[in-house]
C-alpha positions in Angstrom: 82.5 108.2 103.6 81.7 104.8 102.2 77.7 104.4 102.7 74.9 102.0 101.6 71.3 103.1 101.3 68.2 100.6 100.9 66.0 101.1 97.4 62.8 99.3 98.9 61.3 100.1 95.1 63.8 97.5 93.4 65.3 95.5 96.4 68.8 96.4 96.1 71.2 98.1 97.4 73.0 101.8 96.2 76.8 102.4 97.3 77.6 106.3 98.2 81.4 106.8 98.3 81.7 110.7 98.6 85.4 111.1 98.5 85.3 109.6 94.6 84.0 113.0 93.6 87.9 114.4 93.9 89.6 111.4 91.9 92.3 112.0 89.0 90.2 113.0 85.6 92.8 111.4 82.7 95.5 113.0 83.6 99.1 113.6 81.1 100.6 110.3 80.3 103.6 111.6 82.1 101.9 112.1 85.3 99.5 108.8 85.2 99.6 107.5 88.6 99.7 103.8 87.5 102.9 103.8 86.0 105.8 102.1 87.5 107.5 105.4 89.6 111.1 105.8 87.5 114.3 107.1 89.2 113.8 111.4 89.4 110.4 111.3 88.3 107.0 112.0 89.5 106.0 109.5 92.5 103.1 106.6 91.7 101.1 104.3 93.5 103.9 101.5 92.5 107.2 102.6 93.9 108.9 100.3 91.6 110.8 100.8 87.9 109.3 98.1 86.5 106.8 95.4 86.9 104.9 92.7 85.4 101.5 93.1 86.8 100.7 94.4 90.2 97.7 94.5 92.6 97.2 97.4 95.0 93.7 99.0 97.3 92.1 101.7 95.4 93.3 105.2 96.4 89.5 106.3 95.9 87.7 102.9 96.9 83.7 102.4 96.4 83.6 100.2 99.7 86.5 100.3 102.5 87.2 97.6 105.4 86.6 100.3 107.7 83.7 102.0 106.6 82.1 103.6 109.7 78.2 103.1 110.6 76.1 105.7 108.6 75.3 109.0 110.8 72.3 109.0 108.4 70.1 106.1 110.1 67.7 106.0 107.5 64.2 104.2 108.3 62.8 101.0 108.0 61.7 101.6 104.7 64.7 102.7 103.8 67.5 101.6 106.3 71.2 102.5 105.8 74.1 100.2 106.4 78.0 100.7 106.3 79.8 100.4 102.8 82.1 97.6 104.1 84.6 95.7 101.7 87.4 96.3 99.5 88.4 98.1 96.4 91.5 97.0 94.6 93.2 97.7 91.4 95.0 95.3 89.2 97.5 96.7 86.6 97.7 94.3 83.9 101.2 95.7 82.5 103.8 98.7 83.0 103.5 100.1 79.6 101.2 102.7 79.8 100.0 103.0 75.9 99.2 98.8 76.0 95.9 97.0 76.7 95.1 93.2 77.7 94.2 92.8 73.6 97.6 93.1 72.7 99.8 91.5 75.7 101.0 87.5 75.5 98.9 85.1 75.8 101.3 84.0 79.0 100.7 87.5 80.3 97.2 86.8 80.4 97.5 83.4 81.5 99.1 84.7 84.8 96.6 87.1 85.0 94.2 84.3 85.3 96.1 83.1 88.2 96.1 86.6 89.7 92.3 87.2 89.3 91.6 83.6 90.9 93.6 84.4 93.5 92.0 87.9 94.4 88.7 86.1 94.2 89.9 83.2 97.1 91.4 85.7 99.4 89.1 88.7 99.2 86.0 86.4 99.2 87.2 84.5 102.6 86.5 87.9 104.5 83.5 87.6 106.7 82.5 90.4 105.7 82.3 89.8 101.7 79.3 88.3 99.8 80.5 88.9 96.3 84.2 89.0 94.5 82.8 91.2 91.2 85.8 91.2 88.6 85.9 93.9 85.7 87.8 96.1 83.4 86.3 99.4 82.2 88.2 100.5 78.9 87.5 103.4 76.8 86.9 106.9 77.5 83.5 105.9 75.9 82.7 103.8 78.8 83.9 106.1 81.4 87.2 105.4 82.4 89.4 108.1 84.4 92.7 106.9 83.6 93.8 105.1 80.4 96.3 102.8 81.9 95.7 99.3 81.1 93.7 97.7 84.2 90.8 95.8 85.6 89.5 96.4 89.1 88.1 93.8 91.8 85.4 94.7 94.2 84.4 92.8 97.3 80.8 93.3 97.9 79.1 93.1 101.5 76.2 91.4 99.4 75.2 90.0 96.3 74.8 92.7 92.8 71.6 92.6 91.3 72.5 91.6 88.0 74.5 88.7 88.9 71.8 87.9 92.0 69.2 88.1 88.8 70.9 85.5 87.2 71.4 83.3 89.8 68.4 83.5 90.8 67.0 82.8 87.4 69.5 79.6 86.9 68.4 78.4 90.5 64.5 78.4 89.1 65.5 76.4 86.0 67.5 73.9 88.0 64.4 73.2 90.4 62.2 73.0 87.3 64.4 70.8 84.9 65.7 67.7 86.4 68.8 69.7 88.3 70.1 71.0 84.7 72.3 73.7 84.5 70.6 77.3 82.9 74.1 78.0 81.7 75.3 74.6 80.6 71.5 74.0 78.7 72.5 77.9 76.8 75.8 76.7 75.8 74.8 73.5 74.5 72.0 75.2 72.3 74.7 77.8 71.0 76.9 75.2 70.1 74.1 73.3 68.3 73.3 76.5 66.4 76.7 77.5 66.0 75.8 80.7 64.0 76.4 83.1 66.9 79.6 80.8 68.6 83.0 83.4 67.6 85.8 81.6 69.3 85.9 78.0 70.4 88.6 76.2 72.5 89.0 72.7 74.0 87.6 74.4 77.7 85.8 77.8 76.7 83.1 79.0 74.4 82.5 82.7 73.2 79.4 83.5 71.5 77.1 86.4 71.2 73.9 85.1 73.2 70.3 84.7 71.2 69.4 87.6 73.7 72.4 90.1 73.5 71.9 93.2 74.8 74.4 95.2 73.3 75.2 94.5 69.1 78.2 93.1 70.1 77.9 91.9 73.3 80.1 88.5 73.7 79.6 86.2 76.5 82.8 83.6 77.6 81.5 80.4 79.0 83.6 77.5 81.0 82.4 74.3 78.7 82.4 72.6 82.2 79.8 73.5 85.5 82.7 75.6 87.3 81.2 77.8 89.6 84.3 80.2 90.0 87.6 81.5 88.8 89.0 78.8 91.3 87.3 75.7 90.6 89.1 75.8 86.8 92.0 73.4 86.2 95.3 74.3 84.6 94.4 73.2 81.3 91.1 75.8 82.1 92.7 78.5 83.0 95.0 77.9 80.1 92.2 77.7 77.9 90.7 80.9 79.2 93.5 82.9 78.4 93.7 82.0 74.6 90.2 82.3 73.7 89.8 85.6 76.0 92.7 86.9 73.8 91.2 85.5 70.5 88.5 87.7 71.5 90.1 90.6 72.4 92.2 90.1 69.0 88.8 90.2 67.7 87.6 93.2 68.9 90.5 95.4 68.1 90.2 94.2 64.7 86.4 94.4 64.1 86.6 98.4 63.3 90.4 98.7 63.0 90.8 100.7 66.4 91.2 99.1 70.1 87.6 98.4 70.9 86.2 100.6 74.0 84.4 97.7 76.4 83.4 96.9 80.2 84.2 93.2 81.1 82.5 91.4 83.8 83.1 88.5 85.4 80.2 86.4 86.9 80.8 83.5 89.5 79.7 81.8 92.8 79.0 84.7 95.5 81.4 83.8 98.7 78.6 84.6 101.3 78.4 80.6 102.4 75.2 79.9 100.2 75.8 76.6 98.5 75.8 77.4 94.7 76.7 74.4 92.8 74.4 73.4 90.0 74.1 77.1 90.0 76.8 79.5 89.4 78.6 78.6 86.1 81.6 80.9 85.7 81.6 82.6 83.0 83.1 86.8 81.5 80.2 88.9 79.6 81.7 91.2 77.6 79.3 95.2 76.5 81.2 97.3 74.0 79.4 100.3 73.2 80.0 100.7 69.7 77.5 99.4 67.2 79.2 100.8 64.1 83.2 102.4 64.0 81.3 105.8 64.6 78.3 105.0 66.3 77.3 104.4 69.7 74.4 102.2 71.3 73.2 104.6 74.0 71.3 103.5 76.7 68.6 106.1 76.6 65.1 106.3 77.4 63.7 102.6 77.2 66.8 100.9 78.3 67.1 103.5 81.4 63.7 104.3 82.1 62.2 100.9 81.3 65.1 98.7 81.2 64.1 97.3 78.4 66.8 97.2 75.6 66.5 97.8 71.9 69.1 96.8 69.6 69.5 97.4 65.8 70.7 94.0 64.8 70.4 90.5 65.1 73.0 89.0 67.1 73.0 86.1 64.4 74.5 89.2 62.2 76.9 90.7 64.5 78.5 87.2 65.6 79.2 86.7 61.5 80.8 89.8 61.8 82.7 89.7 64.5 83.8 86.0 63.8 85.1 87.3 60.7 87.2 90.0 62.8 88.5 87.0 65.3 90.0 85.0 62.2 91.3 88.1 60.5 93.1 88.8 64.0 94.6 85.0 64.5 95.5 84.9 60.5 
């Protein structure tokens, strides 16, 4: 059962997907369903013996195609509505003890080409307002199976974080000549420069003057791209060495592979024209604000939502600068 229910208290909507309850728990490397299936052994979901990266529907999906009109009606306070789109999982490699820090930067490149082209085909459904690419890693975020891999979903409307922002970026456009929000950020970074901790001919990352997280890094297209598939070759080329430089950067910033959700923020696909508005662009939230300490999201961040962090970004960007240079040396 793939339901949405109407929250009238903060205008957005909240996915129920009922059948997720009875999805594999880290299972034994032996039995991880996301390894290529070898001759003899225990049956995947890729029924090959080998691959290089590979793109399938999730067995235990958040939204389905089908999705079936809610028996629950609701009200008109608080209507319901079918949880219509797509789910899919993308394996970024067959070797089930790697992650996307420590794979080629050609790997990644075609990655790039994989997640643009996800975002074209999934987002030309009538029926799909958003294309939200992202990667949970680490069982300190939550993840179920320790295979690397990202996961697309296609969205019958627009998220509220990145509906927040856009929102936000469509304000400061009206307001300021027809700037970009995201372009005027990058350009004050840059100026700074204390918090910039990779920089490549196409892409900045930098941990933002407002990071929520103590090492929270954001990955911004230099240019006004609004998605994955307005980027050019030399881009998408770009993308994949600084997103590795960062990556790199991470693993070596406590000396272990850096838990971390990434989240990709572009144009929605619902028809709305967004130039001048979206700016793509990757935020990266890593829980750890020390090797052994955690920044939980507790009582001000989940009952208020406002966050609280125990450095200054201006700090943490040193830091983790220093990691990204150890990383490339």
């Amino acid at each position: 059962m793939n339901q949405l229910r109407w929250d009238p208290t903060l205008r957005e909507w909240v996915a129920y997907a009922t059948h997720r309850q009875d999805r594999t728990f880290l299972p034994p490397a032996e039995y991880c369903p996301l390894c290529p299936t070898k001759p003899g052994g225990f049956p995947t979901e890729v029924p090959r013996e080998s691959y290089e990266i590979a793109v399938f529907e999730n067995k235990f999906p958040s939204f389905s195609p089908d999705a079936a009109e809610p028996e629950e009606p609701g009200s008109t306070l608080t209507p319901t509505a079918a949880g219509r789109g797509v789910c899919e999982v993308v394996l970024y490699s067959d070797e089930h003890g790697s992650t996307l820090a420590g794979m080629s930067q050609r790997r990644i490149r075609n990655l790039v080409e994989v997640w643009a082209d996800r975002y074209e085909e999934l987002g030309s459904l009538d029926y799909v307002d958003y294309v939200f690419v992202f990667e949970n890693k680490g069982e300190a975020i939550g993840v179920t199976l320790h295979h690397p891999h990202g996961q697309i979903y296609a969205l019958p409307f627009v998220p509220p974080r990145p509906k927040k922002e856009l929102e936000a970026a469509r304000d400061y456009r009206e307001n300021n000549d027809g700037r970009c929000l995201h372009c005027d950020l990058l350009a004050q970074e840059h100026e700074d420069g204390r918090r910039v901790v990779a920089k490549g001919e196409q892409f900045t990352a930098f941990i933002p003057f407002f990071a929520h997280y103590p090492f929270e890094v954001h990955l911004y297209a230099r240019r006004c791209a609004p998605s994955l598939t307005d980027l050019d070759a030399a881009e998408r080329d770009d993308l994949a060495r600084v997103l590795k430089q960062v990556l790199m950067g991470y693993d070596a910033l406590f000396g272990f592979s850096l838990p971390y959700v990434m989240a990709m923020h572009q144009a929605p696909t619902d028809g709305a024209d967004s130039s001048g508005v979206a700016h793509f662009h990757i935020e990266f939230y890593p829980p750890n604000r020390a090797a052994e300490k955690l920044k939980y999201l507790a009582g001000s961040e989940q009952g208020a939502g406002a966050y609280i962090v125990d450095v200054l970004p201006e700090k943490t960007a040193e830091t983790l600068r220093e990691a990204v240079e150890r990383a490339g040396s």
